[in-house]
C-alpha positions as CSV (number, residue, x, y, z in Angstrom):
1,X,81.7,28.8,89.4
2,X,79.6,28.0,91.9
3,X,76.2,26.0,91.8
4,X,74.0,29.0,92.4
5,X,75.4,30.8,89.8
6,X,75.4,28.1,87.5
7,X,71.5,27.1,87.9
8,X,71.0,31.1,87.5
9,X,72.6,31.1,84.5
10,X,70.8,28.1,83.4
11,X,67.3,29.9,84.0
12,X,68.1,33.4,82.3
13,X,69.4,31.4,79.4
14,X,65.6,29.6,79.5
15,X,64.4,32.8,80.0
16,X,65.9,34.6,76.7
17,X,65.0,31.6,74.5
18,X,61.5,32.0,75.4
19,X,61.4,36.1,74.9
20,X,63.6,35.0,71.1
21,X,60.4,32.7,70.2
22,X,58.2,34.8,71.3
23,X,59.2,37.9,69.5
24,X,59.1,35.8,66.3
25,X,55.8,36.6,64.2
26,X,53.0,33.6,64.3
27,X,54.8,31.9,67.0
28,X,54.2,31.2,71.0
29,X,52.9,28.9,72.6
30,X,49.8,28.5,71.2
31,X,51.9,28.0,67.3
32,X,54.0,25.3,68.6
33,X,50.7,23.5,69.7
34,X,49.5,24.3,66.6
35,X,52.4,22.8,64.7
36,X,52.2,19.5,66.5
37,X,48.4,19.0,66.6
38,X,46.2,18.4,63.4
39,X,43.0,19.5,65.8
40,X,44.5,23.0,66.4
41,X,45.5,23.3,63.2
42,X,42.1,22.6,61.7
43,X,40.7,24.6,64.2
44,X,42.5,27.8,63.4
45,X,42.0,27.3,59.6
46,X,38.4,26.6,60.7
47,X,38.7,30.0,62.3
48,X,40.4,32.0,59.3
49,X,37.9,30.6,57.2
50,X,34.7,32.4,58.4
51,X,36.5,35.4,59.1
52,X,37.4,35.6,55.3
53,X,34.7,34.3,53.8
54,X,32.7,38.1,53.7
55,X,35.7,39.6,51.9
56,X,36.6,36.9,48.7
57,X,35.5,39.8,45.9
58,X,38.2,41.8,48.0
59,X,41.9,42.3,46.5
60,X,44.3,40.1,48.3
61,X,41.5,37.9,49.7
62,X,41.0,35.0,47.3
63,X,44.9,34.2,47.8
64,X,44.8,33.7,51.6
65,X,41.6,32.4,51.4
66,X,43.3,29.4,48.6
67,X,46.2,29.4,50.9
68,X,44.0,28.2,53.9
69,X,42.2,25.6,51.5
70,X,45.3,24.4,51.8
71,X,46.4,23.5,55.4
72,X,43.4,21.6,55.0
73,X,44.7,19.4,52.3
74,X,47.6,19.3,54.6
75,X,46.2,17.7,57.3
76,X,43.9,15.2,55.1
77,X,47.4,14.3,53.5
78,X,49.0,13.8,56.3
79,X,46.5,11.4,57.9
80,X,44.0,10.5,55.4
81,X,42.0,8.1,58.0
82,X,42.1,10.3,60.6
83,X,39.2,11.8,62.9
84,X,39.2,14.9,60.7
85,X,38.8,13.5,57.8
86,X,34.9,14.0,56.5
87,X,35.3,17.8,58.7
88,X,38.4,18.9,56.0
89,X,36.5,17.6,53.1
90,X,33.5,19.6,54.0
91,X,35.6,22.8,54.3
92,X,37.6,22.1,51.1
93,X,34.2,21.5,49.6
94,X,32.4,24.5,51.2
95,X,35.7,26.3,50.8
96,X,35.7,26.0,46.4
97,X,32.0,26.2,47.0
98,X,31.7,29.8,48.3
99,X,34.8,30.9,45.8
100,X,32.6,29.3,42.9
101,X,29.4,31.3,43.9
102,X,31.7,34.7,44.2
103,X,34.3,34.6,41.2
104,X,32.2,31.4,39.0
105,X,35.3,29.6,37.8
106,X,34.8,26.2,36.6
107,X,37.4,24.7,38.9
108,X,36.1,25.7,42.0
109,X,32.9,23.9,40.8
110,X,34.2,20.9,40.4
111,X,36.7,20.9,42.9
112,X,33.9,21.3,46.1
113,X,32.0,18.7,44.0
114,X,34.8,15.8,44.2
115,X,35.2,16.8,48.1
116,X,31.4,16.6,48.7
117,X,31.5,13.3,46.5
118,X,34.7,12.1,48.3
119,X,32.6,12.1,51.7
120,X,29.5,10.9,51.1
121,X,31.4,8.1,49.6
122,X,34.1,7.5,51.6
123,X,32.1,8.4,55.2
124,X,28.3,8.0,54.4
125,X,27.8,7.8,58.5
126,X,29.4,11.2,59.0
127,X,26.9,14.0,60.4
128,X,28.2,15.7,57.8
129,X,27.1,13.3,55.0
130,X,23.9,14.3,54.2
131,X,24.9,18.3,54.2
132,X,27.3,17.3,51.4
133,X,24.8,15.3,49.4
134,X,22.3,18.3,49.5
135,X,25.4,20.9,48.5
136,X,25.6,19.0,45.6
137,X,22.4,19.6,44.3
138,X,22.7,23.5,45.3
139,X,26.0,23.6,43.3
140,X,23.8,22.0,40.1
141,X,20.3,23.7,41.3
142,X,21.7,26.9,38.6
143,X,23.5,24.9,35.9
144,X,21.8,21.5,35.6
145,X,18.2,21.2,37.3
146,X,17.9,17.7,36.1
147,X,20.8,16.7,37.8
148,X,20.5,18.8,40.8
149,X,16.9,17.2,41.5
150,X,19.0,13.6,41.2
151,X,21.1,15.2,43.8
152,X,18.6,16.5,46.1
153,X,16.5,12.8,45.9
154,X,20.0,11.1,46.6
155,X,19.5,13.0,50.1
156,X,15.7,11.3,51.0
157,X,16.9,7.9,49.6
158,X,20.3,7.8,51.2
159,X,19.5,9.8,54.3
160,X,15.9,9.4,54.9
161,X,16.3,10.7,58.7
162,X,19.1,13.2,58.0
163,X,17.7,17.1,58.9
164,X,18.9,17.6,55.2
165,X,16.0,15.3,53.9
166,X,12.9,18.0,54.2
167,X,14.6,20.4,52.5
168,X,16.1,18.1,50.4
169,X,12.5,16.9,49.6
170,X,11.2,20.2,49.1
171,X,13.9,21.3,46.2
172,X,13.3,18.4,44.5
173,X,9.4,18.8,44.3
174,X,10.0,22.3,43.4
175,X,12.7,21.6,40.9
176,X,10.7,18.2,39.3
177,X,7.0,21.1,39.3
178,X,9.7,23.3,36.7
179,X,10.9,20.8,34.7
180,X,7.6,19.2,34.3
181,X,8.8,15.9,33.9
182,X,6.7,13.3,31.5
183,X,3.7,12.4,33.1
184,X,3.0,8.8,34.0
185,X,2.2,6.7,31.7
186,X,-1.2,7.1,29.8
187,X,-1.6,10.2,30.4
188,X,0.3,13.2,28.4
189,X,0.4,12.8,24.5
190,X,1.4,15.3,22.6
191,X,0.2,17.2,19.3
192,X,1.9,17.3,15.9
193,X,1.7,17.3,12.2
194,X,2.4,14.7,9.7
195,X,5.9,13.2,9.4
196,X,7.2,14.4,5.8
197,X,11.0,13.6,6.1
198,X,12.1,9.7,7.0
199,X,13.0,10.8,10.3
200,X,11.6,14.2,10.5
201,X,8.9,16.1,12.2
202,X,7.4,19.1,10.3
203,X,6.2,20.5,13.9
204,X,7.6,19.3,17.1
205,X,5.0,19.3,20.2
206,X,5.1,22.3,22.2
207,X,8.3,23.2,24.2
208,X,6.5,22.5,27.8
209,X,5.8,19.0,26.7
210,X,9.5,18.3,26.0
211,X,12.1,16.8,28.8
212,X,15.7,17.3,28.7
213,X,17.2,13.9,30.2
214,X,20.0,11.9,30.1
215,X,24.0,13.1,31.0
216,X,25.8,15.5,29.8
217,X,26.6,15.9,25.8
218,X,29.6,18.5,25.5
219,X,33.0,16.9,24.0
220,X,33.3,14.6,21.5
221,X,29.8,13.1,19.7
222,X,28.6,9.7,20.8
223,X,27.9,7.0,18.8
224,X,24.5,5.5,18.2
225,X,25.0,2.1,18.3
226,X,22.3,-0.5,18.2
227,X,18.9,-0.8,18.9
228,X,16.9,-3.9,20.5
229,X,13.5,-4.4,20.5
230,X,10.8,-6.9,21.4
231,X,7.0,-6.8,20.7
232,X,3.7,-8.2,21.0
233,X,-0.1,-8.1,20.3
234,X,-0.2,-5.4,23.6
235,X,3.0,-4.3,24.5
236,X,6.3,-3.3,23.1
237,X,10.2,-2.2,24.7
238,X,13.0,-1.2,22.4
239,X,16.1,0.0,24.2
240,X,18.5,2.5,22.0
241,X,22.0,1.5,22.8
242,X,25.0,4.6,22.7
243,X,28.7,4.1,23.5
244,X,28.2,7.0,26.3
245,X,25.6,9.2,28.1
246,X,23.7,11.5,26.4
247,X,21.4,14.3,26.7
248,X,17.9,12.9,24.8
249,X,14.4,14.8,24.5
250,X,11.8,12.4,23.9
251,X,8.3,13.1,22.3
252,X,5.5,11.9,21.5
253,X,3.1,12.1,18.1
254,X,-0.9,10.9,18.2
255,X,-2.2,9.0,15.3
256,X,-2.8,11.2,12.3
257,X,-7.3,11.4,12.1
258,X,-7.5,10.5,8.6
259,X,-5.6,6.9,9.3
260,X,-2.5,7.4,7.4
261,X,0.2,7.5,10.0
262,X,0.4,5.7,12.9
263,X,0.6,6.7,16.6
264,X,4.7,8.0,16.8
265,X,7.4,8.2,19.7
266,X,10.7,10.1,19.0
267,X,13.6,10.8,20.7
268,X,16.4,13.6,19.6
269,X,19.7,12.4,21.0
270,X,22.2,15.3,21.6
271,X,25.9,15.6,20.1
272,X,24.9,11.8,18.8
273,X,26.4,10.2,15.4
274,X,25.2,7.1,14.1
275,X,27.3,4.4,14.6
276,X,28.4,2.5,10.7
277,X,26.8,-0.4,10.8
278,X,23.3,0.9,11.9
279,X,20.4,0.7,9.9
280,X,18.6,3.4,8.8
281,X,14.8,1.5,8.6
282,X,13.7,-1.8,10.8
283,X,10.6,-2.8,9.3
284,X,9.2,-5.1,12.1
285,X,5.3,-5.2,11.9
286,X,5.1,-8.2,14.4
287,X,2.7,-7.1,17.4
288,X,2.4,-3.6,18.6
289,X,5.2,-2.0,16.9
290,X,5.3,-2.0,12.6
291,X,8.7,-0.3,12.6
292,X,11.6,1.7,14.1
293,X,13.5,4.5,11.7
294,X,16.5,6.2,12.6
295,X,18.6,9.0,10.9
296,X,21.2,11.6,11.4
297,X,18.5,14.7,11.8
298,X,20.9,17.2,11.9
299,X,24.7,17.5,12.0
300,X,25.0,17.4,15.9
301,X,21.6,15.0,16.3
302,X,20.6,11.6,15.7
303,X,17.0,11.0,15.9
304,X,15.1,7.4,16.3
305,X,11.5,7.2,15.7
306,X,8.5,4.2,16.5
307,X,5.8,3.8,14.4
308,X,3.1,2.0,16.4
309,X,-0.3,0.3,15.7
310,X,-1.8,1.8,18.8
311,X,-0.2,3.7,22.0
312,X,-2.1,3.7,25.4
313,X,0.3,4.5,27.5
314,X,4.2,4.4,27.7
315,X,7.5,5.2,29.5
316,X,10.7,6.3,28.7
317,X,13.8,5.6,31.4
318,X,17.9,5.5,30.9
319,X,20.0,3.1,32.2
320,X,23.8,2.8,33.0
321,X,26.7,0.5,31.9
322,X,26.4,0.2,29.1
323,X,24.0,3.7,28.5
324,X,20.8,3.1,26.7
325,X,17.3,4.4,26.6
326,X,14.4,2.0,27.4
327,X,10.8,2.5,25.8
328,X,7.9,0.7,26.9
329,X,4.9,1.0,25.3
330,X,1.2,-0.3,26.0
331,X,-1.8,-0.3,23.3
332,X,-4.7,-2.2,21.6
333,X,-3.1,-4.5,17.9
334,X,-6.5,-4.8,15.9
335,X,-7.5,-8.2,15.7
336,X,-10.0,-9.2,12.8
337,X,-11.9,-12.5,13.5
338,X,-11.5,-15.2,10.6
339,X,-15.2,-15.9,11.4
340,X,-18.2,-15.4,13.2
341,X,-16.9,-18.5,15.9
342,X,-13.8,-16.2,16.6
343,X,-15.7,-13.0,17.0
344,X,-17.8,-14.7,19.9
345,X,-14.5,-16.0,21.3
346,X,-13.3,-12.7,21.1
347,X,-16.4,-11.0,22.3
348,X,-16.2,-13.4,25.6
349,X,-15.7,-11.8,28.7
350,X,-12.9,-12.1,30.9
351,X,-13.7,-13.8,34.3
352,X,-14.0,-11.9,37.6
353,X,-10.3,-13.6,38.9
354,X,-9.1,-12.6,35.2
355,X,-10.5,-8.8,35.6
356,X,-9.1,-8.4,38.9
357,X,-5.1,-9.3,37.8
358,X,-5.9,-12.1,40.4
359,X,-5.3,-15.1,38.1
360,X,-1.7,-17.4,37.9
361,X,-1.6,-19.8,34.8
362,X,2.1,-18.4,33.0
363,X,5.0,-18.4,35.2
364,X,8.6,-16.7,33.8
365,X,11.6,-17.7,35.4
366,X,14.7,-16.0,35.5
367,X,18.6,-17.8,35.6
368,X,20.6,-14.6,36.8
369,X,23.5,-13.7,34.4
370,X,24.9,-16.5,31.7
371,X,27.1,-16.3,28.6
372,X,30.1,-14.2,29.1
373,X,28.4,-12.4,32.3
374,X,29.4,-15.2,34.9
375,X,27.9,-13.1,37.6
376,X,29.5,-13.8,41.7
377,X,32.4,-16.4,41.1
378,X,32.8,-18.1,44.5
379,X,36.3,-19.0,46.1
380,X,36.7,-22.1,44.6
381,X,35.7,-20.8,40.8
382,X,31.9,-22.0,41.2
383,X,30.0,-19.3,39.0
384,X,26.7,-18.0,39.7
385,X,25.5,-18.1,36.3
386,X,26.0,-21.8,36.5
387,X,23.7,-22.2,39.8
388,X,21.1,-20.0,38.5
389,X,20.3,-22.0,35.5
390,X,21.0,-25.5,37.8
391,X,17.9,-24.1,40.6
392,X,15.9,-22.4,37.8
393,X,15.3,-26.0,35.6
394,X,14.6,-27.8,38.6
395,X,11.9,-24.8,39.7
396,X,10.5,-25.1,36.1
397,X,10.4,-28.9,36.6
398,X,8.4,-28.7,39.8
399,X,5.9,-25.8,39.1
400,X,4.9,-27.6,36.0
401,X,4.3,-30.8,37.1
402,X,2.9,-30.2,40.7
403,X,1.8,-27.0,39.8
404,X,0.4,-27.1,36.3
405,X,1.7,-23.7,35.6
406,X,3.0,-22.8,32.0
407,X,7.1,-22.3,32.8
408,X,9.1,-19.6,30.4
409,X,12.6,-19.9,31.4
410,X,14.2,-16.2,30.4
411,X,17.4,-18.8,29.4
412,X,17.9,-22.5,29.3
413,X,21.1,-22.9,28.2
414,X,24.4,-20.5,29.0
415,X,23.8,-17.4,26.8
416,X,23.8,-14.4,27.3
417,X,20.6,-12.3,28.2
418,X,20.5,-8.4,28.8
419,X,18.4,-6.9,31.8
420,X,16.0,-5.3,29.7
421,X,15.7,-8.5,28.2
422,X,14.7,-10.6,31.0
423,X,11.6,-8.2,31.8
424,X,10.9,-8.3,28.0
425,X,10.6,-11.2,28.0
426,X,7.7,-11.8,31.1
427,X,5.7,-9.1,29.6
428,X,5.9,-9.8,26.1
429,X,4.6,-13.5,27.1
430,X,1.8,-11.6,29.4
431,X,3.3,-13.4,32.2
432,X,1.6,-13.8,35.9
433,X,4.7,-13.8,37.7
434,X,8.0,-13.1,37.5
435,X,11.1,-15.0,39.4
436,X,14.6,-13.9,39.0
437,X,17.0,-16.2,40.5
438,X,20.8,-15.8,41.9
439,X,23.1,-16.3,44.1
440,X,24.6,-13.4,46.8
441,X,28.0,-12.3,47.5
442,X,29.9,-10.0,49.6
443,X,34.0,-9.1,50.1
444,X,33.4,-10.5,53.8
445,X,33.4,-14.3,53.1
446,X,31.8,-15.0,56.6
447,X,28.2,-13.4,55.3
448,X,25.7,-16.0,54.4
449,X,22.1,-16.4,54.7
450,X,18.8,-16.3,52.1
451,X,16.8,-13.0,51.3
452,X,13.9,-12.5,48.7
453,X,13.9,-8.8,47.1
454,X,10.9,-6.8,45.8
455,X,11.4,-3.6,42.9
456,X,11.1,-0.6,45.8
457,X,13.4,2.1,47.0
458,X,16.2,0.8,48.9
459,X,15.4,0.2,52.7
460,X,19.4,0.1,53.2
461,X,22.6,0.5,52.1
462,X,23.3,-3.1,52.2
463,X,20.1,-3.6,49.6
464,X,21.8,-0.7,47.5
465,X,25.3,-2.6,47.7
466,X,23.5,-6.1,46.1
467,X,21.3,-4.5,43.1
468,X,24.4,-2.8,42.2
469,X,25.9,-6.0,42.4
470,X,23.3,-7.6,39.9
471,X,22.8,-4.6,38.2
472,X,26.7,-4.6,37.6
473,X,26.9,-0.7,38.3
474,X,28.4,1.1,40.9
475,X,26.7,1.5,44.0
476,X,26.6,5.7,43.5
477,X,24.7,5.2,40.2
478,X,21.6,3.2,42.3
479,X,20.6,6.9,43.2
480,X,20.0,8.1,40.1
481,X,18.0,4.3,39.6
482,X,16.1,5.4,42.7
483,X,15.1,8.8,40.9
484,X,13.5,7.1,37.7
485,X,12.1,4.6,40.1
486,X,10.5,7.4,41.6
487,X,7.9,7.8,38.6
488,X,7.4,4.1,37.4
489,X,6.5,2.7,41.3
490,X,2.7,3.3,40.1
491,X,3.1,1.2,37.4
492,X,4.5,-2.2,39.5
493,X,2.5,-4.0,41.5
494,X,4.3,-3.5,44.8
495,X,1.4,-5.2,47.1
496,X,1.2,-7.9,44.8
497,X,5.1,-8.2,44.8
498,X,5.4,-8.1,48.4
499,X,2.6,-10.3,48.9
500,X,4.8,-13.4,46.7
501,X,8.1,-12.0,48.4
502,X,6.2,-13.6,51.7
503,X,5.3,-16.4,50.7
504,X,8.3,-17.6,48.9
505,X,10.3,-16.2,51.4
506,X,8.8,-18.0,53.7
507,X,8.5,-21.4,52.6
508,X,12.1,-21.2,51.1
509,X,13.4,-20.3,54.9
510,X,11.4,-23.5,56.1
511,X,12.9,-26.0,53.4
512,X,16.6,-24.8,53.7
513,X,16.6,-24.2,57.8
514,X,17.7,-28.1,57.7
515,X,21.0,-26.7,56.7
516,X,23.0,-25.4,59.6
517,X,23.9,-21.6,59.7
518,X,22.6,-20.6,56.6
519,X,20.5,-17.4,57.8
520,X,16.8,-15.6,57.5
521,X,17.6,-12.2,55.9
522,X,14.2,-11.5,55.5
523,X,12.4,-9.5,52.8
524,X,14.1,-6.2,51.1
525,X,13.7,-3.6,49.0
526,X,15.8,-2.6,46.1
527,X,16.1,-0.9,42.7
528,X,17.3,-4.2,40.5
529,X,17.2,-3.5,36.5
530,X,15.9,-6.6,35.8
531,X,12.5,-6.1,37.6
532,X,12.5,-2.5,36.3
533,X,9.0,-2.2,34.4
534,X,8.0,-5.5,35.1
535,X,4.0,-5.7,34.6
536,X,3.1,-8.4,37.4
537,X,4.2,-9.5,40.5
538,X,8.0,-10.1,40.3
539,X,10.6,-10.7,43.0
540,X,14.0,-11.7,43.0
541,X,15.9,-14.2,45.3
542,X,19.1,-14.3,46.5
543,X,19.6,-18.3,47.5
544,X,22.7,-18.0,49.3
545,X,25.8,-16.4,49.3
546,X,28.4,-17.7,47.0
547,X,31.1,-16.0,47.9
548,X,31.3,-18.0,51.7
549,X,32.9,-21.1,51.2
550,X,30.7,-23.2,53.4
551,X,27.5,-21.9,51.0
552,X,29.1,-22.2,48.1
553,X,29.4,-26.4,48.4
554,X,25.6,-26.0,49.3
555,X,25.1,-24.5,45.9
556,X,26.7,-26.9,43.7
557,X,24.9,-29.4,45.6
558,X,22.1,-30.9,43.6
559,X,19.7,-31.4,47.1
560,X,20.2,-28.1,47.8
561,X,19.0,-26.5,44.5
562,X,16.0,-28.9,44.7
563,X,15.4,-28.0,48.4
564,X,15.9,-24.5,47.1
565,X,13.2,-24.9,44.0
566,X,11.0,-27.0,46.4
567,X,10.9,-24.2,48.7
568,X,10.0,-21.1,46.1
569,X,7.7,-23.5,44.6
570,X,5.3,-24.3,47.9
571,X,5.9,-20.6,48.0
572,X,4.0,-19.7,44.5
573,X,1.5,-22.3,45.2
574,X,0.8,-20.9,48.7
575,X,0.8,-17.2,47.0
576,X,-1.6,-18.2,44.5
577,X,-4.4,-19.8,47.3
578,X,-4.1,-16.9,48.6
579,X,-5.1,-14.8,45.2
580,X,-7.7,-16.9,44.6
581,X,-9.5,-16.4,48.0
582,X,-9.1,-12.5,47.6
583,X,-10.4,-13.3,43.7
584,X,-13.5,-15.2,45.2
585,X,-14.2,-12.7,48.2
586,X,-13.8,-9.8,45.1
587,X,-16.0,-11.4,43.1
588,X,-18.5,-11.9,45.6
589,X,-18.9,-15.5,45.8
């Protein structure tokens, strides 16, 4: 055979493969490239998609419509870190979503919210972030308002210049108008009769004065376990401590006229047992609060009530890990003089410094962590608990003596303290300031550097990353923090806060710049437990990162925690000139 023939051959054998493929259904040329490119792929499912989506309530629909939720998962499998990652997690989210809102089956529900969750958490700098944040709180907007209004508040917090954040904002006003949350406090108290059962009310307040909060409470019953409290002349917090999240509905009772019962809190706890070794009764009557009673109210609902001398004001927020319900109330204890020496001593008024909030004499200082919560461990086993206490004894040693301040250490030996403890603790000893001390840390060991934080809204994800750090939460429950922050920012002194966060700040950057490298990281904002529902100016300082080996020597170094102490001390002293030239200008001297 010749050569002509033989190339002719060749081509008409090229030819009828080509016409075989063709003929074959789905294939071509545009299949093959579809079969070797994730992009074309996604594209075409991208495609099938919308052109189902009008029909799912059709027969035969839901199928292929589930069948192309699928080469999605495909192509996520088979390159989970690829460029099309956060773009097939929206569709498999927006996929379930649209079968949940036309056939309302549980799994599609939860299914579009792990892929929405999976995004925002694994590729919060997607254009696509904030979209799936917001879709989450339209998935909840019709099942669980309360959370969806989380949801929709995660959106402004985490992507304040997303174009989901106005409309985020605007559900979230809309849904917070219809749940009529608890007003601030001193404002809303309401009505009720007299308590006739140890734990009872014979008439609740009105159902438009009562909240639903907390997590879910369908499954098994949750255990009350313990409850806390601590109390004075003026205010008092008791925290209610269960073994997992709970749906609770507090209320509030005013004083009965004729005297006999006192001013009343109550909260119902949801699918809640009482844990065995609870009391029923703890007769306190030391400061504010005479006693706490708890009881099994019904079968399904454990109840806790506070008996008070006097209620001005109060607030009532959760917290995570381990779940429990903070209350912190503010009123008037009646004080009789002994004599008529003590009733013009009481009868004396307050000077204009002491009226204004202007005046430092008490000082609590705050060790981060201690006992069996080490806190950061650096890399060659320092803990952080250790360095807190180290810096916070030689701050108390200084502020007293060059100071004259009054210093309450929060801890002065290694025990350990909860959160809600800590900020018990300043306002319970009508502190002027409040310092929390500790040391910073991060998986990248090269980080280092100082920054002073105020209570606030988080300014970044990197302040979200280190109050979930000391808050020893996940960085996805700081959100939900930032929602209940939300309501109590009128009741911190943030001007006064950030006012101290400058000075210290400053003066600690001047003492420890003699050490080389360690950085400015300036002043930030952040939602840390222990500040939460602090009653003066309170800050809390990060003194260096103890999880870079270089700043970790520094830290176990004993002229380093004085230059440290030396540093926040010229700071307080400096913030407190300052106060008492705004004192004298407000008073008119």
């Amino acid at each position: 055979m010749n050569k002509k023939k033989t190339k002719g051959l060749f081509f008409l054998c090229l030819f009828f493969c080509w016409v075989l493929t063709g003929l074959q259904p789905g294939s071509g040329p545009h299949r093959a490239r579809a079969a070797s490119s994730p992009e074309d792929r996604y594209e075409s499912a991208r495609r099938q998609y919308h052109k189902l989506l009008d029909d799912l309530r059709e027969p035969g629909t839901e199928s292929l419509f589930r069948s192309n939720i699928q080469i999605f998962q495909d192509i996520l499998e088979a390159d989970p870190k690829g460029s099309l990652t956060a773009r097939c997690l929206f569709m498999i989210g927006q996929s379930h979503h649209h079968l949940f809102d036309a056939l309302g089956r549980a799994d599609d529900f939860n299914a579009a919210l792990e892929a929405y969750k999976r995004l925002t958490d694994e590729h919060p700098k997607s254009p696509l972030a904030d979209d799936a944040q917001f879709l989450r709180g339209i998935l909840y907007e019709g099942r669980d308002p309360t959370q969806a209004y989380l949801e929709f508040v995660r959106v402004t917090v985490l992507y304040p210049q997303g174009d989901m954040a106005p409309r985020a904002r605007e559900r979230a006003q809309s849904l917070a108008a219809k749940l009529n949350p608890e007003a601030p406090m001193g404002e809303k108290k309401a009505s009720g009769k007299a308590m006739e059962h140890p734990v009872a009310v014979t008439q609740a307040p009105p159902a438009e004065e009562t909240t639903v909060r907390g997590g879910p409470s369908k499954g098994s019953p949750a255990y009350l376990e313990k409850v806390q409290y601590w109390s004075a002349a003026e205010y008092t917090r008791v925290v209610v401590y269960l073994s997992e999240p709970v749906r609770y509905v507090p209320n509030t009772l005013p004083p009965d006229p004729t005297g006999r019962l006192p001013a009343r809190i109550y909260l119902d706890f949801e699918n809640t047992e009482l844990g065995p070794a609870l009391k029923n009764k703890i007769d306190i009557r030391d400061g504010l609060l005479t006693d706490v009673r708890i009881g099994q109210y019904t079968p399904e609902k454990a109840r806790v009530v506070l008996d008070l001398e006097s209620m001005e004001s109060h607030r009532i927020f959760s917290l995570a890990d381990p779940f429990r319900v903070v209350i912190d109330v503010r009123g008037t204890r009646r004080l009789i003089p002994t004599d008529a020496a003590a009733a013009g001593k009481a009868a004396k008024l307050p000077s204009m410094a002491q009226q204004l909030g202007l005046t430092v004499r008490r000082i609590v200082i705050d060790p981060g962590h201690g006992g069996k919560d080490k806190g950061a461990i650096g890399p060659s086993g320092v803990y952080e608990k250790d360095v807190t206490l180290s810096v916070a004894k030689a701050l108390k040693r200084l502020l007293e003596k060059e100071g004259g301040f009054e210093v309450v250490l929060t801890r002065s030996t290694d025990r350990f303290l909860s959160l809600e403890e800590r900020t018990a603790i300043a306002n319970t000893h009508k502190a002027d300031l409040f310092i929390s001390i500790h040391t910073n840390a991060h998986k990248d060991s090269s980080l280092g550097g100082v920054e002073t934080y105020i209570l606030n809204l988080s300014t970044d994800r990197e302040s979200a990353r280190v109050a979930a750090l000391e808050n020893a939460v996940s960085a996805k429950q700081i959100s939900d923090l930032e929602a209940i922050l939300q309501d109590l920012m009128q009741n911190t002194k943030i001007s006064e806060s950030t006012r101290l966060a400058q000075e210290v700040h400053r003066e600690l950057v001047d003492r420890v710049r003699k050490y080389e490298n360690v950085r400015d990281l300036g002043i930030k904002h952040a939602p840390f437990y222990v500040l939460l529902g602090a009653e003066m100016p309170a800050v809390l300082i990060e003194t260096a990162f103890i999880s870079n080996p270089r700043e970790e020597k520094l830290l176990t170094d004993k002229e380093f925690q004085k230059t440290v102490a030396q540093g926040i001390a010229k700071g307080i002293r400096a913030y407190v000139e300052v106060m008492n030239q705004v004192a004298t200008l407000e008073g008119g001297a």
